[in-house]
matplotlib code that plots the C-alpha trace (Angstrom):
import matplotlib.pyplot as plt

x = [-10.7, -7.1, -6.9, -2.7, -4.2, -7.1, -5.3, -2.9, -5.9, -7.6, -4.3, -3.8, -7.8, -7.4, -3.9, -6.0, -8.3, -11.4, -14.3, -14.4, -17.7, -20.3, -22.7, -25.2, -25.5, -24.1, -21.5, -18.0, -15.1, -15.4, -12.2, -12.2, -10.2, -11.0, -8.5, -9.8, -7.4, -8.8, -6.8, -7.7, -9.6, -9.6, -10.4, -11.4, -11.2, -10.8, -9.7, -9.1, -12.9, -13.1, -14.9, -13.5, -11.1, -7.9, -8.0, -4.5, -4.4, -7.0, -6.2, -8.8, -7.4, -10.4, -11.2, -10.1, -11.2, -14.2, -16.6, -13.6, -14.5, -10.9, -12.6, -15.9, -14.4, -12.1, -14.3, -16.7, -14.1, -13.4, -17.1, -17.3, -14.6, -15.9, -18.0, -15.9, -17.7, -21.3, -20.3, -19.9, -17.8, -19.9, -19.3, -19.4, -21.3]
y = [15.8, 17.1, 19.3, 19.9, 21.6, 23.0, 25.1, 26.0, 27.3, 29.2, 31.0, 32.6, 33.3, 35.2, 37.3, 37.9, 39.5, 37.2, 36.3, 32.2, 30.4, 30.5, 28.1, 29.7, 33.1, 31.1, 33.7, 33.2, 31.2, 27.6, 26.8, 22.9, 20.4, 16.7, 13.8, 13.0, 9.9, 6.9, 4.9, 7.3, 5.4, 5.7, 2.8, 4.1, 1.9, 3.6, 0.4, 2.6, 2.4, -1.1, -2.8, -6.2, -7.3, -8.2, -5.6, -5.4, -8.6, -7.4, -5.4, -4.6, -6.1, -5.6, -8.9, -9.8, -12.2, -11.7, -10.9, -8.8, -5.4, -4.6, -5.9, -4.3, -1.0, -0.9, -1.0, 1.5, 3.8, 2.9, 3.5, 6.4, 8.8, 10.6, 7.7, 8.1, 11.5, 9.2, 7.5, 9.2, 8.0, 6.5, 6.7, 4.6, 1.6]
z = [2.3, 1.6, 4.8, 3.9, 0.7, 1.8, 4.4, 2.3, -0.5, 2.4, 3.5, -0.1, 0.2, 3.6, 2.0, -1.4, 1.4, 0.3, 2.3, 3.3, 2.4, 4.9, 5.0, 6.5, 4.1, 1.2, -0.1, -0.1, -1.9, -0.7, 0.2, 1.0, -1.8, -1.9, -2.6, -6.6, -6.9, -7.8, -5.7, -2.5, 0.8, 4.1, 6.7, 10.0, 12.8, 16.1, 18.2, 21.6, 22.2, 21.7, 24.6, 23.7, 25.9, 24.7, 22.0, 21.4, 19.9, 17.2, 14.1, 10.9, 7.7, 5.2, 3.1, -0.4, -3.2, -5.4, -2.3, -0.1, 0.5, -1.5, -4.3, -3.9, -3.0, -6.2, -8.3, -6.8, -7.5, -10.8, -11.7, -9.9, -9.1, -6.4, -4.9, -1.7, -0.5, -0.4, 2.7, 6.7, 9.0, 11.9, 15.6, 18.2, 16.9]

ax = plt.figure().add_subplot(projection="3d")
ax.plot(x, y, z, "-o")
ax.set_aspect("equal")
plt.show()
């Protein structure tokens, strides 16, 4: 999600005096933009609550080649633009 935008969208909602999307009625202008370009990802890797020891020494560099997850996640998003909003970001595994 592009929050820069979306907060800048929902401040001209709030001065044109319109009501923000609630969920729970339904009504409302939904205010929230997503990032549309293709070339858009975010890796999260939250290496503070790593239990291995020696973490610092550690960083995430995602695989490339045929069978990298680079790969792989390319061309997801050249099939499908918005493939991106299909996966969560997971917590403490």
């Amino acid at each position: 999600m592009d929050w820069w935008e979306s907060n800048k969208y929902k401040q001209e909602l709030l001065e044109e005096g319109k009501q923000l999307y609630d969920s729970e009625s339904g009504e409302g202008e939904k205010w929230f933009i997503y990032y549309t370009d293709p070339w858009y990802c975010k890796y999260h890797w939250e290496k503070s609550k790593c239990k291995v020891p020696n973490k610092t020494a550690y960083r995430f560099t995602p695989t490339r080649g045929i069978k990298g997850n680079k790969e792989k996640l390319t061309a997801l998003l050249k099939e499908d633009d918005l493939a991106y909003l299909r996966f969560k970001k997971h917590g403490n595994i």
